[in-house]
N, C-alpha and C positions, 0 to 999 in steps of 0.2 A: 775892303768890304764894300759887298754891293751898297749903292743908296735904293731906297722904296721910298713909292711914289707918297701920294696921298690916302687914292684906294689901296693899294698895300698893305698899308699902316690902318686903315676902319679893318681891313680882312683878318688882320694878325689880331686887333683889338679882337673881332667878335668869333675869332676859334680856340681863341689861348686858352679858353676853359671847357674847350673840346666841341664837337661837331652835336648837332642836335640828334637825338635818338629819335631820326625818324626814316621813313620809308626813303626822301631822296633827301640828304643832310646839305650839300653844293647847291641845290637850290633854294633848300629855304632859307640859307647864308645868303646868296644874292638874295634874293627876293628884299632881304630887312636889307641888303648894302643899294638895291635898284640897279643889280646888274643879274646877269645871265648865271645860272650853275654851269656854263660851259666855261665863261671867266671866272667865277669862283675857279675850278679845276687849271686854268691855264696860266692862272697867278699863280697857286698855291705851285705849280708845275715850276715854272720861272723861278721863283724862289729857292725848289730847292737846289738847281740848279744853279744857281748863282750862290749856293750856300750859303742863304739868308737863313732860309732857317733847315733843320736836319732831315727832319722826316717827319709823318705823320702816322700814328700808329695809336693802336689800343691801348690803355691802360688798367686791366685787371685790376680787382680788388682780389686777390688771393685767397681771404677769411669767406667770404661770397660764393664764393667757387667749392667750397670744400676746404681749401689747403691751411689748416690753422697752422701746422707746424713750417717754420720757415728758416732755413740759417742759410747767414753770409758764409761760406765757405771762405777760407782765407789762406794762402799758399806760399809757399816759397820757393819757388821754381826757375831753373837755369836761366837766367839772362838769355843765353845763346838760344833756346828754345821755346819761348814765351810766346812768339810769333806764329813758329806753328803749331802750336799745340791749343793756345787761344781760340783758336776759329772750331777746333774738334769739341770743347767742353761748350764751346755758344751753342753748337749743333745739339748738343744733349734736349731732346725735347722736355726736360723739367728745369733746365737752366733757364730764368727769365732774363736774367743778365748776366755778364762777367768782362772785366778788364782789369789792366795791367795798370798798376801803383806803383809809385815808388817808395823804397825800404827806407824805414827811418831806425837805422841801428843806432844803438844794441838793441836798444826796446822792441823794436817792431819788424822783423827781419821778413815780415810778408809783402809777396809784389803782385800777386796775381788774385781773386776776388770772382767768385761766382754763386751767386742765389740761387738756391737749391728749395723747392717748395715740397710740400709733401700732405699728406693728409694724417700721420701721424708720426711717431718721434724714429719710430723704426724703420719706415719708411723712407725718411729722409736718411737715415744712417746707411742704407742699403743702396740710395742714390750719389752718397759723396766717395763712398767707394768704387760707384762707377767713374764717378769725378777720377777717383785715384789711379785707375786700371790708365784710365785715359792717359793721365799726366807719367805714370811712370813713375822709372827713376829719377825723371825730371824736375819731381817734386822731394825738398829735402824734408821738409815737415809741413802741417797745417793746423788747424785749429777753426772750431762753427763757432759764429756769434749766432748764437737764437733771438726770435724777434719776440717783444713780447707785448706790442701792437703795432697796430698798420700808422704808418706816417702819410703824412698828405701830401700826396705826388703831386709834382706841379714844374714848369719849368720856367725860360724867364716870363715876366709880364711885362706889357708896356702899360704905361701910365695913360689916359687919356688927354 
């Protein structure tokens, strides 16, 4: 694992709760660190690159947007095919996530996982069978956990 520096470490502190909602966000993060939004960007750049940290991307509130109705689609799908048929159900434009788990049998014979948003209960039933078309026969059985509120997205923090 890479080490971060000092400034690194103030950078990762003042983004971990996301970028300011303003017209140029890398600058007004330097500005409060006393460096450039050019460095705000060539750190945040460096890092992901050293795989400090993953990425940097939106986080939708779903209920916000429309989409109340929400289920973890949950799968049982070939081992041997999980690979590729993974990256075609991410591509699903109402998939906001999905990845590969592992089975905790008897109980839990699901290995595969993809969030299916929708604006109503039908809606979402009509998208998990696009889910199914996709997976196939690949898929032995599935089963939706429905959400029944929004949980507080957040990933690691560092302490100050």
């Amino acid at each position: 694992m890479s080490r971060i520096d000092a400034m690194d470490r103030r950078l990762i502190t003042a983004t971990q709760s996301g970028l300011p909602l303003t017209r140029r966000p890398y600058d007004d993060v330097g500005a409060a660190l006393d460096i450039s939004g050019e460095e705000v960007r060539r750190r945040l750049q460096a890092m992901m690159a050293r795989g400090v940290i993953r990425r940097i991307g939106a986080v939708p509130n779903h209920y916000k947007l429309g989409l109340t109705h929400n289920g973890m689609t949950v799968w049982d799908v070939d081992d041997a095919r999980i690979s590729a048929l993974g990256p075609e159900v991410g591509a699903l434009e109402f998939v906001s996530h999905c990845y590969q788990r592992p089975r905790h049998l008897p109980d839990w014979p699901y290995n595969f996982f993809a969030m299916v948003h929708g604006r109503s209960a039908g809606e979402v039933m009509e998208k998990i069978e696009r889910v199914a078309r996709v997976l196939g026969d690949a898929a032995r059985a599935h089963d939706v956990l429905y959400s029944k509120r929004i949980l507080k997205k957040t990933g690691l923090r560092l302490q100050n």
